[in-house]
N, C-alpha and C positions, 0 to 999 in steps of 0.2 A: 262638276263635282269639286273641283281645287278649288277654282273660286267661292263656291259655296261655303264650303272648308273655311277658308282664307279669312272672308267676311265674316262667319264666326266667329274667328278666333280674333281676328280684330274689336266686333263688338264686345265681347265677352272682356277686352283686355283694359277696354274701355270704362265697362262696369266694374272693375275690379280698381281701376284705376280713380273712381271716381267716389268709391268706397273708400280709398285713404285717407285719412286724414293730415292735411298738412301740416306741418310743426310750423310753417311762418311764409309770410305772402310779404315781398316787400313793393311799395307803392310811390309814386312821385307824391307832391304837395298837393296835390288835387286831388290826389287819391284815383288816381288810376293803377292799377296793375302795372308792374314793367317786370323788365329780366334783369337776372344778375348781369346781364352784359350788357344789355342799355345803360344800367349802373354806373360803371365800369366805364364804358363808354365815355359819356359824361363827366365823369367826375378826372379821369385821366387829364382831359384840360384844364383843371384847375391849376391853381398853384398852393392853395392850400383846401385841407378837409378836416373838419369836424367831426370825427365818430362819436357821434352821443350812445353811450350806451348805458344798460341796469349792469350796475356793477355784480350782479348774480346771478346774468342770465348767460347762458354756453353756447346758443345760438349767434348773439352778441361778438362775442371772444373768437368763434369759429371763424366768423364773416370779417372779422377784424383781422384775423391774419389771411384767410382769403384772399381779400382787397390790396390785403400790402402788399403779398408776394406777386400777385398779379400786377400790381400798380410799378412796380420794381420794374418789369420790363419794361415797360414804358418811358419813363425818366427816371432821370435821378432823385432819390428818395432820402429827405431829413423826415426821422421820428420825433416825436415827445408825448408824453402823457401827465395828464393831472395825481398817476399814482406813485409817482417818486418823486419828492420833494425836491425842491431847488439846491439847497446849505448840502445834498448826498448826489453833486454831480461829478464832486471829484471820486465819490467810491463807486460809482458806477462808471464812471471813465476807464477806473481802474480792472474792473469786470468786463468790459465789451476789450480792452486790450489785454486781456487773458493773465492781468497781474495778478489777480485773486480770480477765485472761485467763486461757485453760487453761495456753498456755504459760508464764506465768505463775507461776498457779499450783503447775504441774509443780516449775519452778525451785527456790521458796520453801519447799515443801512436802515434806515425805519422804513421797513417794504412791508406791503399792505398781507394780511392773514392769505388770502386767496391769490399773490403772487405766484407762487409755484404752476398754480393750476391755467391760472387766467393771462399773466402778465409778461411771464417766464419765454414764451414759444417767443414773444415779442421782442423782448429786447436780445434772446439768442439769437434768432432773425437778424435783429442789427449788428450783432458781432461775428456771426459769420458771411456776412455781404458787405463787412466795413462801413457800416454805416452808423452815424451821430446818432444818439440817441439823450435828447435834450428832458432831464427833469423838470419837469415847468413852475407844480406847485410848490404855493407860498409854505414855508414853513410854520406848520401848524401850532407850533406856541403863538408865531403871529398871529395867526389868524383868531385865535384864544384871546389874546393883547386887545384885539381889535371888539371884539365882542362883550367886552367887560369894561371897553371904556372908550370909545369908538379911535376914527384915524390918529386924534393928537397923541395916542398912546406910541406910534411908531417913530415920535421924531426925536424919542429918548433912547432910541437903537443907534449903536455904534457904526462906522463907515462900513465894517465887512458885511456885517446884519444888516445894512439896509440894500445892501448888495442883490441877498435872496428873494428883497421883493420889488414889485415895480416900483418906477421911482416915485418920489413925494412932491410936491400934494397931489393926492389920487386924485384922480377925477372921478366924481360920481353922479351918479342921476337916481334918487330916490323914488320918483315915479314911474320907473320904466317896469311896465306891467307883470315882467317875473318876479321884479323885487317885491311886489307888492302882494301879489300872490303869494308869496311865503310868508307875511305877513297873515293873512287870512287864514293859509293852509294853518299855524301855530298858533292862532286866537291868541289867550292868554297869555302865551308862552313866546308870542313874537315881542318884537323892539326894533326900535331903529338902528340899532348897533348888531343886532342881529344880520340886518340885510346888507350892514356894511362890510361883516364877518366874510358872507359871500361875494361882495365886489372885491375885496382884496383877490380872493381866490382868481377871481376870473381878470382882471386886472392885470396880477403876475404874470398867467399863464399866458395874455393875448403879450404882455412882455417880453417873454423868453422864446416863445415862439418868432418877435418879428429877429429880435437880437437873434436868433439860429439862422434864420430864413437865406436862402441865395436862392440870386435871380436865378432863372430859367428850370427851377426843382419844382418839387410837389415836399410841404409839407405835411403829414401824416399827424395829425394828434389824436389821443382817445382820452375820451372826459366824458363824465356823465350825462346824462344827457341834458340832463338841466343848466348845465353851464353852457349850452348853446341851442337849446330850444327855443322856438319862436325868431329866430337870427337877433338874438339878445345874449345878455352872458356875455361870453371869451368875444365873441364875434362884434359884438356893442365896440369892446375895447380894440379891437383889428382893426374895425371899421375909421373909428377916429382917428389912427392912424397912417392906415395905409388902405384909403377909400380906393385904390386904383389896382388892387389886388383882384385874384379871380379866385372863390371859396365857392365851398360846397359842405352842405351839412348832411349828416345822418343822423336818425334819432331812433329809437328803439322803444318799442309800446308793446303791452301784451294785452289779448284781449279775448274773451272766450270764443268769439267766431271772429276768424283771421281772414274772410273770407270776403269782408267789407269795411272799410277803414272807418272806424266809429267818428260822427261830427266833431269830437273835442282833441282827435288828435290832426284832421286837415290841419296842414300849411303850417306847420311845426317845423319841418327841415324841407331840404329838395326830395328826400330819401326816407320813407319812414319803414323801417322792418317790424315787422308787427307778428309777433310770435304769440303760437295758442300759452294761454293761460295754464294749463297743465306741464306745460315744458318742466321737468326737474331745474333745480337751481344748483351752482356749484359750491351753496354755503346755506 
């Protein structure tokens, strides 16, 4: 009779269990199924990670400090993200050494609307573990500069200003299939200075991140996901650099059934988390 019991209560735990629906299945590039710990696993040998993520999604944000505090014990951990600008590294320096306040901070700093919510657990994270927390992106009037009148526009920036962005002459590759893609994705509304707009961005940030970088760490970046989807973006500009590095991407997709990795998001990153389309946004 226990047994019987027992088997019950198993099966029954089973259908209850299979009745849930899942907020988010994350998958390798092949799209197989894996666990947060094979993840984890993995990606702990790197030396650097790309967290792509929807800068609206909290699934994203959650798994993002997850990963770090977890990754913490592991090695030594340098931060940086694409959501604090380069030219606001001294007032966030100033913030992670307790000389100013979030408030603060907030004032001084052009921090993004959804900082408090999304950005905040992160770099307090980095100030109470003592750890760098590297603003990466280009400064946005740059990138504005760039888009209205392509690269030649930045070589009339002053020595501190060209400080904030990578160095000149960018290198670029026009054809490289995400630039091009946004071209498509904007029809009418794309241009060539448009997708230069974007290499600047990813450019800086594969920048700032090598100039942080020390041997035998993990650095941690989170950037959208588009800046390093397909191992193009931030990763194109790593690669040029320092081919002899060990990366690891993640990317973030939402889909109405989470339950099979749709053909158009396979082999986007090593990592793709793929959260139900329903998930609330935190903006």
């Amino acid at each position: 009779m226990k047994n019987f019991l027992f088997l019950l209560s198993f099966a029954f735990g089973i259908l209850i269990s299979s009745a849930q629906k899942a907020p988010y299945v994350i998958y390798n590039t092949k799209g197989k199924k894996v666990t947060y710990k094979k993840m984890l696993k993995t990606l702990e040998e790197k030396d650097m990670i790309l967290f792509g993520e929807l800068h609206n999604n909290p699934i994203a944000h959650w798994l993002q400090f997850e990963l770090t505090s977890d990754l913490f014990l592991k090695k030594p951990l340098i931060l940086g993200a694409e959501m604090i600008e380069a030219d606001n590294q001294n007032e966030l320096n100033a913030y992670l050494a307790e000389e100013i306040d979030a408030k603060a901070l907030d004032t001084v700093a052009r921090l993004w609307p959804n900082h408090k919510t999304d950005y905040a657990p992160l770099v307090d994270f980095a100030k109470e573990n003592e750890l760098v927390f590297v603003a990466t992106n280009v400064p946005r009037r740059y990138a504005s500069m760039v888009y209205k009148g392509g690269f030649e526009t930045l070589d009339s920036l002053s020595t501190k200003e060209k400080s904030w962005i990578a160095p000149l002459p960018i290198t670029y590759d026009p054809e490289l299939p995400g630039y091009q893609n946004i071209l498509k994705m904007m029809g009418d509304h794309g241009s060539p200075t448009l997708v230069m707009a974007q290499a600047i961005k990813d450019a800086t940030m594969a920048h700032f991140i090598l100039e942080n970088y020390k041997e035998n760490s993990l650095f941690m970046h989170y950037n959208g996901a588009y800046h390093s989807n397909n191992y193009e973006g931030i990763l194109w500009y790593l690669m040029l650099e320092r081919p002899d590095l060990a990366y690891g991407t993640i990317s973030t997709v939402t889909q109405e059934d989470v339950h099979q990795l749709a053909e158009e998001n396979l082999g986007i990153a090593d990592f793709i988390i793929c959260v139900d389309k329903n998930m609330t946004t935190t903006y």
